[in-house]
Structures are given as C-alpha cells and as structure tokens.
GULOKE-925886 format. One record per residue (C-alpha): x, y, z; residue in three letters. Coordinates in steps of 0.2 Angstrom, whole numbers, plus 5000, padded with zeros to 4 digits. Layout:
BEGIN
XYZALA
...
END
This chain:
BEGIN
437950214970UNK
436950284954UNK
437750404942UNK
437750604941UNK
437250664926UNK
437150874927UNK
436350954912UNK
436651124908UNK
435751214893UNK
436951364889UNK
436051484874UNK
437651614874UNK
437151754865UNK
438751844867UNK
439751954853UNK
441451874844UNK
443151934854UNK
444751964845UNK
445151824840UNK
459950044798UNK
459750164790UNK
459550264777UNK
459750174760UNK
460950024762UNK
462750104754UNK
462249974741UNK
461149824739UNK
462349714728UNK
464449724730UNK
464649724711UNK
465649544712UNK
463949474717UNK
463449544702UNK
464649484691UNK
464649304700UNK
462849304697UNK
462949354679UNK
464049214677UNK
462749094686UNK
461449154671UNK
462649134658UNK
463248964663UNK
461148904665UNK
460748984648UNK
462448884640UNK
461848724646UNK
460048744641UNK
459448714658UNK
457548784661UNK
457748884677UNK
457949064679UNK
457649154695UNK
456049284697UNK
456649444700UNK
455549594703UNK
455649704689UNK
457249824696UNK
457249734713UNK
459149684717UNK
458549524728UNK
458249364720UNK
456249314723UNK
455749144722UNK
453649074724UNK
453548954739UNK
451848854742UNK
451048994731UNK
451849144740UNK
453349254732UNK
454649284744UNK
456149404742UNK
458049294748UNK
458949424759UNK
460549364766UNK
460849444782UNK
462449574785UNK
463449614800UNK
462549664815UNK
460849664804UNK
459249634817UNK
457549604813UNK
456949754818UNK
457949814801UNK
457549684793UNK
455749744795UNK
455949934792UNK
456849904775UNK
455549774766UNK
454149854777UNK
453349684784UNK
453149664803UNK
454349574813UNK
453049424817UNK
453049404796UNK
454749374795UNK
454749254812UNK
453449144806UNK
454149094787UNK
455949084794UNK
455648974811UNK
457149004824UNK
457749174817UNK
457049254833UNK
458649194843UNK
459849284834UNK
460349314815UNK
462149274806UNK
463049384795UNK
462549284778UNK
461049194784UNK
459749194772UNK
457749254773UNK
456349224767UNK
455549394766UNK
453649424760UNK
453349514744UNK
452049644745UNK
451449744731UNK
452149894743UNK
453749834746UNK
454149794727UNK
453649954721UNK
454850044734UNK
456149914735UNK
456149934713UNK
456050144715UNK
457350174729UNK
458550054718UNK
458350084701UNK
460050114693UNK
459650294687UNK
459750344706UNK
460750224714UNK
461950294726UNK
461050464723UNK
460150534739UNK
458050534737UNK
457750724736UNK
456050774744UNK
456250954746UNK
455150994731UNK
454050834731UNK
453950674740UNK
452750514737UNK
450950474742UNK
450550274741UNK
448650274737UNK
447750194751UNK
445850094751UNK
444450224748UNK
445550384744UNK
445250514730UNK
446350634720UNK
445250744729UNK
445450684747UNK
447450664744UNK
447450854738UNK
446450894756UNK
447550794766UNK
449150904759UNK
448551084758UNK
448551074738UNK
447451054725UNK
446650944712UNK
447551024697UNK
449251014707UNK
448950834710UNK
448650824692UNK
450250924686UNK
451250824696UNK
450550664688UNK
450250674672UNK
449250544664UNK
448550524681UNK
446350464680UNK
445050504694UNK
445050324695UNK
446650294706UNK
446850134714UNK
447650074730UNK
449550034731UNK
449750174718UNK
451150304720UNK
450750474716UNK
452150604716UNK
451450774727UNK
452150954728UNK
452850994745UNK
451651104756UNK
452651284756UNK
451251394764UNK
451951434783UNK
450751474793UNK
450851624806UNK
450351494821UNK
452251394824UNK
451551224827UNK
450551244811UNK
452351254800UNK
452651064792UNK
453351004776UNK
453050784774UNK
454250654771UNK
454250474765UNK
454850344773UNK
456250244761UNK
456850064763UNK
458050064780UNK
457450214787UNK
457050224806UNK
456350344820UNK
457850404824UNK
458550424807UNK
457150524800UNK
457350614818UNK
459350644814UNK
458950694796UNK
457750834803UNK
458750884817UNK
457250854829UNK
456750774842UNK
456050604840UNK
454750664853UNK
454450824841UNK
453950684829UNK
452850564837UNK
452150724843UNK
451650794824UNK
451150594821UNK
449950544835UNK
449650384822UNK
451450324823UNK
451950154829UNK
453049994824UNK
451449964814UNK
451350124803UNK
453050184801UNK
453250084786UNK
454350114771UNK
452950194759UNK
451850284774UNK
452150464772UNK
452350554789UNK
452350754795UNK
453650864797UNK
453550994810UNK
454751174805UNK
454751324815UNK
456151414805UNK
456251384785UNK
455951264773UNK
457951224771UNK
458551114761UNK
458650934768UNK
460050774766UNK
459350614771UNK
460350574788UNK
461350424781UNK
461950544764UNK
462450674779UNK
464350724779UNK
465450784793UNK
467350824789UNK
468850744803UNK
470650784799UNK
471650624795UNK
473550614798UNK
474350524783UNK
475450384788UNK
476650324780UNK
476350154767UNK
474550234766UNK
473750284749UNK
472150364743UNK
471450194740UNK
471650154760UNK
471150294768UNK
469450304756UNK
469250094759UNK
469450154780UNK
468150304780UNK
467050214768UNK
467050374755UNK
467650394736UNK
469450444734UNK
468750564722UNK
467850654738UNK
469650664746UNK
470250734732UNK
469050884730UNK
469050924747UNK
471150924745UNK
471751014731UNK
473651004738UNK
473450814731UNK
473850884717UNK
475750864721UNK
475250694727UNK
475150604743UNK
476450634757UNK
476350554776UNK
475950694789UNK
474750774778UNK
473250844785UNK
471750784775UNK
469850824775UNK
468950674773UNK
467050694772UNK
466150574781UNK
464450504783UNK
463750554801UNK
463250404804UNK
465050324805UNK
465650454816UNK
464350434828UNK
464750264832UNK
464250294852UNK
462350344843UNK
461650144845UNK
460950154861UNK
460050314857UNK
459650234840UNK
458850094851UNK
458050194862UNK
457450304849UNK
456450184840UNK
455850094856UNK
454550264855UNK
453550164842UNK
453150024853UNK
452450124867UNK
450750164873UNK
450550344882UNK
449950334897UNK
448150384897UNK
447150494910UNK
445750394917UNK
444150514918UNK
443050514936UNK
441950624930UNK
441850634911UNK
441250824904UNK
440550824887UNK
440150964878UNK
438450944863UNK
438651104851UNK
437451114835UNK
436451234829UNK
434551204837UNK
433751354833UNK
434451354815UNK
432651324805UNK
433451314789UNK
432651174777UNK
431951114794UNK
433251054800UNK
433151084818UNK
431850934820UNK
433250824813UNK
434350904827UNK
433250874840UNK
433050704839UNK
434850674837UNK
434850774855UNK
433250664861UNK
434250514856UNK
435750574862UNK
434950594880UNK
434350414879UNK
436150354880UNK
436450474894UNK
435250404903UNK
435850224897UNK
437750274905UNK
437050364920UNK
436050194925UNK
437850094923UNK
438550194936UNK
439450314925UNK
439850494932UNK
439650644918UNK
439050824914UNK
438250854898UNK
438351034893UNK
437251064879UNK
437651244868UNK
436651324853UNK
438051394843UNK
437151484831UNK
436751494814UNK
437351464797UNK
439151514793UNK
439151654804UNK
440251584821UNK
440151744831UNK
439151654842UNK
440451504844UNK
441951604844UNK
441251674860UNK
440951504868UNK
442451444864UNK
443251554873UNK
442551504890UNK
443151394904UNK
441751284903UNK
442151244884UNK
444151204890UNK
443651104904UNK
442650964889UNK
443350794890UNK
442550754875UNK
441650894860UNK
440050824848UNK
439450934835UNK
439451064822UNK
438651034805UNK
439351164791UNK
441351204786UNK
441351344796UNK
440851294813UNK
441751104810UNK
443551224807UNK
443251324821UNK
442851174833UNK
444351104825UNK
445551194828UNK
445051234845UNK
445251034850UNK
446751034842UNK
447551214854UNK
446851104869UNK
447150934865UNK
445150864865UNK
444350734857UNK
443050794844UNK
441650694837UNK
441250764821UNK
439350674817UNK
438650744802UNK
439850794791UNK
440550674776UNK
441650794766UNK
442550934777UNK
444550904777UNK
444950944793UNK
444950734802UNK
446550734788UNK
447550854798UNK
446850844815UNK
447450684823UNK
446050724838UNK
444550694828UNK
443350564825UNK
442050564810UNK
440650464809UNK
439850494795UNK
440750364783UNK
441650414765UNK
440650374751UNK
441950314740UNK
442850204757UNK
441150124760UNK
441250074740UNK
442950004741UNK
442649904756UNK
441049834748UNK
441749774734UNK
443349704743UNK
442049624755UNK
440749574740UNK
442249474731UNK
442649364747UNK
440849324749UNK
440249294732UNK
441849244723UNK
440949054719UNK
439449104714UNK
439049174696UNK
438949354694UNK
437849454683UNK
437749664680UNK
436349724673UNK
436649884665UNK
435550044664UNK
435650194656UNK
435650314673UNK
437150204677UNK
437150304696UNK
438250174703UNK
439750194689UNK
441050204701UNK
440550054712UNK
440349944698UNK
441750004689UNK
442949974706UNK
441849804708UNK
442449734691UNK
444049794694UNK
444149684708UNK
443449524701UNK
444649544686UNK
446149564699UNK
445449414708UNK
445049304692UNK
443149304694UNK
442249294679UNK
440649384678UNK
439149424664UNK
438149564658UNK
436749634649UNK
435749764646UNK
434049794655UNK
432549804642UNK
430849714642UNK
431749564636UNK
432849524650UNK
431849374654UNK
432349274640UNK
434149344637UNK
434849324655UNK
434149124655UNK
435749074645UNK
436849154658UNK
436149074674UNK
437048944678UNK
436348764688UNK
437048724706UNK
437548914710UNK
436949054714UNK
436749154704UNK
436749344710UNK
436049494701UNK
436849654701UNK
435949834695UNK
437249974687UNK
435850094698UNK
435150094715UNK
433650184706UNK
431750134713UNK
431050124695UNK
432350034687UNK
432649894703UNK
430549884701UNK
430749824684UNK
432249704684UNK
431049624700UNK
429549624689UNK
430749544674UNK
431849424684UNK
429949344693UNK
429649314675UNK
431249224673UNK
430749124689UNK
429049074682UNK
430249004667UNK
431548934677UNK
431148844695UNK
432548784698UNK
434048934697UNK
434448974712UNK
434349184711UNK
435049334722UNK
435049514721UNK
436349604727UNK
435949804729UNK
436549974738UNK
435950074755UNK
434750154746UNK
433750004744UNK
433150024763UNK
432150144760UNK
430850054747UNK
430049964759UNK
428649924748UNK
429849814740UNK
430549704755UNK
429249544750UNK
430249544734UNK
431749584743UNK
431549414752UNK
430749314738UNK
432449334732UNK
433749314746UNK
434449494743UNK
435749564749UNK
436349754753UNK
438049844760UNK
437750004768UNK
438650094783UNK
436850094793UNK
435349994795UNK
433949974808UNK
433249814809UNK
431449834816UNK
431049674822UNK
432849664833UNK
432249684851UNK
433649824856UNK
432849924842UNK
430749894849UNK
431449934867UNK
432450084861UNK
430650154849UNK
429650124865UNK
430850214878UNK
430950364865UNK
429050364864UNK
428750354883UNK
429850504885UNK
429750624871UNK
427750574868UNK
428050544849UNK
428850404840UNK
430450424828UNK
430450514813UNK
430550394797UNK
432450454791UNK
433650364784UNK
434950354794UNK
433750384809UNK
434450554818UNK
433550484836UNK
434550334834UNK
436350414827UNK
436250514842UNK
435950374852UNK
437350254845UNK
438550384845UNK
438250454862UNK
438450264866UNK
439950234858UNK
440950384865UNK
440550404881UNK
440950184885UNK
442750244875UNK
442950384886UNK
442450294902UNK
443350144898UNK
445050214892UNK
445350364897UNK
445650534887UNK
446750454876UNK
445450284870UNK
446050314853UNK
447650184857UNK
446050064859UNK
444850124847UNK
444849944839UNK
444449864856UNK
442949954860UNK
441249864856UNK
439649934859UNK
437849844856UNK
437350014839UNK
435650014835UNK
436050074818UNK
437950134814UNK
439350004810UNK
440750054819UNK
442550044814UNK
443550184818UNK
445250194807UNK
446550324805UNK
446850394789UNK
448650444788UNK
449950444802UNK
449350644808UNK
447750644804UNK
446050584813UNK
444950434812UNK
443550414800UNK
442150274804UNK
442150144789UNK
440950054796UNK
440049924784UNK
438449804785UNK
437949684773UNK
436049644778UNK
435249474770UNK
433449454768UNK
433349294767UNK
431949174758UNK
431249124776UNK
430749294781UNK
432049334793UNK
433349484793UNK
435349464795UNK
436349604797UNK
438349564798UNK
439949684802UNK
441049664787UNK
442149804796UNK
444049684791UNK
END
C-alpha cells in the first residue's frame, strides 16, 4: 500500500505567552622499586647496553615490540579485563588481541602487554607523578580537557559555558594553534541555572575509575549519569573523556569515591599494635592516631578505636552492583519504532532579508522532492511546515512552540539565526526530539544538547580531517607549497605541515612570482607525482600558478604534476579543463557531480515540478534539502526515535553532502564531518570519494 504523506502549511501569527577504582592505592610496592633500582645498578656496573623505556613519569616498564610500544602490566588479585581497559583507556579487544588466551581468565602476577597511546601516557604520567601521588585529583575548581581532531580554544570555551580569556588564564602560554591529544586545564562551570536539570559541574575520568565509581563519588544514580551523558558507552568512558555532572543542590565540595572515608569502631585485642590494625584496614597509623588522641597514653586491648576507612573496603557486598552498574555502558536503549513519522520544517520563508527566502525555498522544494522520494517507498509521514518569523525576534516561534502539534514532532528541521536555533533548542531538549540544525556552522548549542544534529560541517574539523586524510593518500608522492602573500589558507597549511613533519614527510616550497617556471624545475622529482599545493584557494592566484606550472609542462614532459586545492575551487568552473590537464584533486564537505545520473534525474524531476531549474549555489539549497530530508527521514524510519545509537549505520545515496555524523563530547550532539576528495583526472572523468574515517 503507498505511503500518506499530509502537508499542513501553518503561518501562526500569534502573540508570545509567558514564557577498580579510583587510583590504584599505589602503582609500585616501594620494594619493587628498590628491587628494580638494583636491577639498573647491577646492568650499569657491568656495562651491559640495555635499559628499559620508560614513559617519562610512567611507573610501568615499556618495551617496542614489531614497531609498537607496549606498557608490561602485571596483573593483581581479582584484576579483570574490563579494569585492565578503564585504567590504561584501550578497549578490551586491544588487550585480547596482543596477549592471545587472556580472555579465559587472568592470574594474579600475569603479565600484559598493554598498547601505549599518546592518551594513556599523558594520564598514566599525570595521575602518577610523585608530587601527587597518594594525593586525591581535586576537580572542584578545575578539571581537564584533552584536545580532540577539529576543536578550537573557542569551541572548548562553548562547549563549557566559559570564555576564551578563561581558557586562556587557566593556560598560560596556551596558542590559538592547539593541537589534538593536548590537555588543557578549564575552570569549573559555577553559574546555576534556575531550570534544575540545567545544574552541572564536569568531571574527568582518571586511570581505574568506572560507572559506578564516578556514580559513588557523586552520590547519584548511575542512571542520573547516563542520563546527563546520552554519548556514554564502554567506548567513550575512557580515562581522559571528560563527562557531566548533573547538581540539583550546591556545588559541594567533592572526594573521589576510592579517597572517601567512613569511620567503624575497632575493639583492640590483645598482642595487637598500631602497625596491625593500620596493615588490617589498609590506612596509616598516623590516621588512627589523629582520630585517637587517647593513644597518647598508648595502646591498650579493649580500646575503642576510630579507624577511618576507605568506602570502598567497607562495602565489600557492593561488586554485584559495581558489575551491574557498568554493565549500563554496554546497553543499547530500546528505541521506539515510528508507524507514522511527524516532521515538523520551521524557517523563516517570508524573511526577505539579503534574499534569502529564494535560497529557503528551494531547500523546501528540495526538501519535498525527498518526501515524495519516501512516500513512493511506502513510508507513512506528516510534514508540517511553519513560518516562524523574522530575524531575531521569536514572538512568533515562542507561540508555536507552545502547541500540541509542535510536541507531537518526531523529528524538528530548521531555524537559521542564534536566536531561533536556542529556542528550538531548548525546546528538543524539555521534550526529548531529534533536531536537525541545517544552516548553522557556529552556534554552540549541538555541544550541550545531546538531541541535535548539525549538518553544516566545522570549518576547522573539515581542515583537520583533510590533512589527516591528505597525508595517508599522498604520503609517497613529493609535495610542494607554493606560497602567496594573501596566505587565506594559513591555518590548513600550517596544520598540513604539522602533520607531514609528525609523519616524517618531507616537503618543499617556494614562492609564487613570474619566475616559478624555472625555480620549481629543480624540486620536481622523476617517477612521482609530484603534487602542488597553493597557501590560497584565491581565483587570481590558482590562475597564475596554472598559467606558470603549463609553462613548466612545455619544459618538462615527463614530470608527472598534480594540484591539490580547497572547496572553493568548485566554483571556477572556467577552470575545470586545467583542473583535469592536471589530475587535481580537492577536499571539501560538498560536491555535485553533474554528469552523475542520480544528480540529472534529480535536476529534471525538480524542473518538471517547480518549472525552473536549480539555482547555481554552492552548496546547492535544492539539493541540501534534498539530501538532508533524505538522510533523516531513512534514520527515522529505520531506527526508530532513538537512530542516533546507529547513526554510523545509516547510508544513504546524497546527491551533495558527505555524511558522517560524530558526537562531539559525551552530552553533546552530533556534528556532520563529512569529507570528499574529488579527482579530476587527465581522462575527463570526475571521482568523488568519502574520506569520512
């Protein structure tokens, strides 16, 4: 049976209403240390040229096998892999695979291989370093960011409710250019918020902690938790990853759960002495002492001592719970499957402003194409479609959100400013619906609202995860910059070099002038390619270094040369001969290939119904709403209101947007990091390929 689709155009007009472990009690028994000090000694006396790597401040021997460094861990008592996992922050599957057999059972004693990562050895070193050892990891004030692919100091201060110069203040020295795997030091979020679920502080996850530890040291629920973290899983709660903290009373002072104390009475037997009793309850005599001053007359049997002990050795009957607690990571929650999806499309059509309203149309034109695409499949939906008004002023909206219709959305597209983008937000978030944010690159909310989705890739992500994607392609071929004075593309070159450097890959440059011809001839080399890279995606200046490097080609036949160029290359279309004369490549988060038979039959549909063809944009808006109505509606059909646990699953035939969906921190929403590379090769023909790992 064919599909219902109901439209309803709803132009409200209405006025606003009132509105295990916690740190491991030590890594090294000190006669470990002092038997491996003799170990050194004894190898330095008799000359012999081995000394083990270790990690700067690491307490665990490392040592390189088949080109990979591996921490040596020997196993404790009762120590399980899931543990093992939480406290070096590597997946259980890791530390299967380079120790073959562990997954039947671990031996107190037996020793791992464990991966080093450049995470792992940066917290491992911190949360051990001898001026804090034994001292609890106080986050009350501050806690720890780890710099993630595509962040900014800006972004970071966004995604905590601070600000650029707090960021700053808090790390001094600190550059714009930060770079991933970095640890930044940020200011605990103090403003509370009037709305109670709006109260959080953050915590970072050390070396040992688990679910229910962080749970125990909160006093929450681990529910409450995976609530405030829609992100967490086995995968993201990694020592390093930085999680929220719902409050609803005050911003206490807080004692990681394994440095937590609960005082029993102990009945002094006879034969016992300080020494025993502190060796029994795991706790320094000099703690029994404080909390006895009537030791001052010594120790008698019968006393009544205070001894105060860690929580965690008290509550012995807790490992089930414990067990139980973290199983939370590994499970999917169950997601409602949607007979009839209702999608609510909110912009701003009669807003005239720099003419944008055509632009809106189309997306909505294109937007009804996949409808129709849907409806033909057998899908059941309504489309509600709602002018909400214009500019900053959300009268208008606020009214509309307050109606049934709007609560009843599966699934909210739309809004184009700040303004409208929070208020939508925040109303997704009271009622718990997926919103698609399709314009917008730089508002903050997707950080703090776990239901969002935003399409509209990062500028600095897509930049990062070109030049990750650059160096694995063209890592054997001979790489030349060619700089400019405009220089427009300073951050992606200077993250591009970085990269090469990191990866040893050597690389030239030069200036462009009209001499370019003759100076770059020594630097090509024979039997590579050799690809050419501008410092700017400017028309004027990629015209000249084509008119230059043809000159070099008259010269020299037989180098093989490539360009290598940025999204805005797309839009000299004058210039695609050269591009191909060339072989050149571009990354960019969109691209419509017109000779690609999906796109002609998608252009001729649009002109049969709408009587025009598509506006010559970049990105198109007929074809962004096209590929996003596309996208979202197969997730929402397919998966249920909760598709975002398969947001890497879902696959769609886009006529112009890469899609890859990734979540941003552990509360947050998704931003798209979509990324082509498109090859227009020497034969004619154009290849556009998802880099999107």
């Amino acid at each position: 049976m064919g599909g219902k689709v109901l439209l309803q155009f709803i132009f409200l007009f209405l006025c606003a209403k009132s509105s295990k472990r916690h740190f491991r009690r030590k890594f090294i028994e000190m006669h470990n240390i002092f038997c491996f000090t003799k170990i050194l000694t004894l190898v330095f006396l008799l000359g012999i040229g081995f000394q083990p790597v270790q990690a700067q401040g690491s307490p665990y021997e490392t040592v390189t096998v088949e080109g990979q460094r591996f921490f040596k861990y020997a196993v404790k008592s009762g120590e399980g892999l899931y543990a093992i996992s939480r406290t070096f922050s590597v997946p259980i599957t890791e530390i299967i695979r380079h120790n073959p057999g562990s997954n039947t059972g671990l031996k107190n004693g037996q020793e791992l291989l464990i991966p080093v990562t450049k995470e792992n050895a940066e917290l491992i070193s911190a949360s051990t370093a001898p001026s804090t050892e034994g001292v609890p990891v106080d986050q009350n004030s501050t806690f720890r960011h780890t710099v993630s692919s595509g962040e900014t100091i800006y972004s970071i201060s966004k995604m905590y409710q601070t600000t650029v110069n707090e960021v700053k203040r808090y790390n001094p020295g600190i550059s714009e250019d930060i770079t991933e795997g970095q640890v930044l030091t940020i200011p605990q979020r103090r403003v509370i918020s009037e709305a109670k679920e709006e109260n959080y502080r953050y915590h970072t996850i050390l070396p040992g902690e688990t679910l229910y530890s962080v749970s125990r040291t909160y006093s929450l629920k681990a529910a409450d938790l995976m609530l405030a973290n829609p992100g967490l899983s086995a995968d993201t709660f990694r020592t390093g990853k930085t999680i929220r903290i719902p409050f609803f009373e005050s911003y206490e002072r807080i004692v990681p759960y394994e440095n937590q104390t609960t005082n029993v009475i102990h009945l002094v037997q006879k034969k016992e002495t300080l020494y025993s009793i502190a060796r029994n309850y795991e706790v320094k005599v000099s703690d029994i002492e404080r909390m006895n001053p009537m030791l001052g007359g010594g120790l008698k049997a019968n006393m009544e001592l205070i001894i105060p002990v860690k929580r965690s050795l008290v509550e012995k009957n807790s490992r089930v719970e414990e067990k139980e607690t973290n199983r939370l990571l590994t499970q999917n929650l169950v997601s409602d499957r949607v007979d009839m999806m209702k999608i609510g499309l909110l912009l701003p059509f009669l807003d005239e402003t720099g003419r944008g309203h055509i632009r809106l149309q189309e997306y909505y034109e294109g937007f009804l194409l996949a409808v129709e695409a849907m409806k033909n499949s057998g899908v059941n939906l309504e489309l509600y479609v709602f002018e909400i008004g214009r500019g900053d002023n959300t009268q208008k909206l606020a009214s509309l959100l307050e109606t049934m219709e709007m609560r009843s959305l599966h699934l909210i597209i739309g809004g184009v400013n700040d303004a409208q983008i929070r208020l939508i937000s925040d109303f997704s978030k009271a009622n718990n619906i997926k919103y698609v944010v399709p314009f917008s690159q730089s508002n903050g909310e997707v950080l703090n609202n776990g239901n969002i989705f935003q399409v509209n890739p990062v500028g600095s992500a897509t930049q990062t995860k070109a030049s990750s994607a650059f160096t694995s392609t063209f890592g054997n071929t001979n790489i030349i910059f060619v700089t400019e004075g405009q220089n427009d593309k300073k951050e992606f070159i200077s993250e591009l070099q970085h990269n090469l450097g990191r990866n040893r890959i050597e690389f030239g440059s030069l200036p462009l002038t009209g001499t370019l011809d003759s100076a770059i001839i020594p630097l090509l080399r024979k039997g590579k390619e050799n690809v050419i890279i501008p410092t700017s995606a400017n028309s004027n200046t990629l015209r000249q270094l084509i008119a230059e490097l043809k000159e070099v080609r008259g010269t020299d036949s037989t180098s093989v040369i490539r360009l290598f160029g940025y999204p805005e290359w797309q839009t000299y279309t004058e210039l695609i001969d050269d591009y191909h004369f060339f072989g050149t490549y571009i990354y960019t988060p969109f691209f419509i290939d017109k000779t690609d038979p999906a796109t002609e039959a998608f252009a001729h549909t649009f002109r049969k119904w709408y009587g025009r063809n598509l506006m010559e944009t970049h990105p198109s808006y007929g074809l962004w709403g096209y590929d996003t109505g596309i996208f979202f509606m197969t997730a929402l059909n397919r998966y249920g209101t909760r598709f975002e646990q398969e947001i890497r699953k879902i696959r769609v035939s886009s006529l112009q947007f890469a899609f890859h969906f990734e979540r941003m921190n552990n509360w947050g929403g998704f931003i798209n990091n979509g990324l082509y590379f498109v090859h227009y090769d020497t034969n004619g023909r154009i290849t556009k390929t998802g880099r999107n790992q």
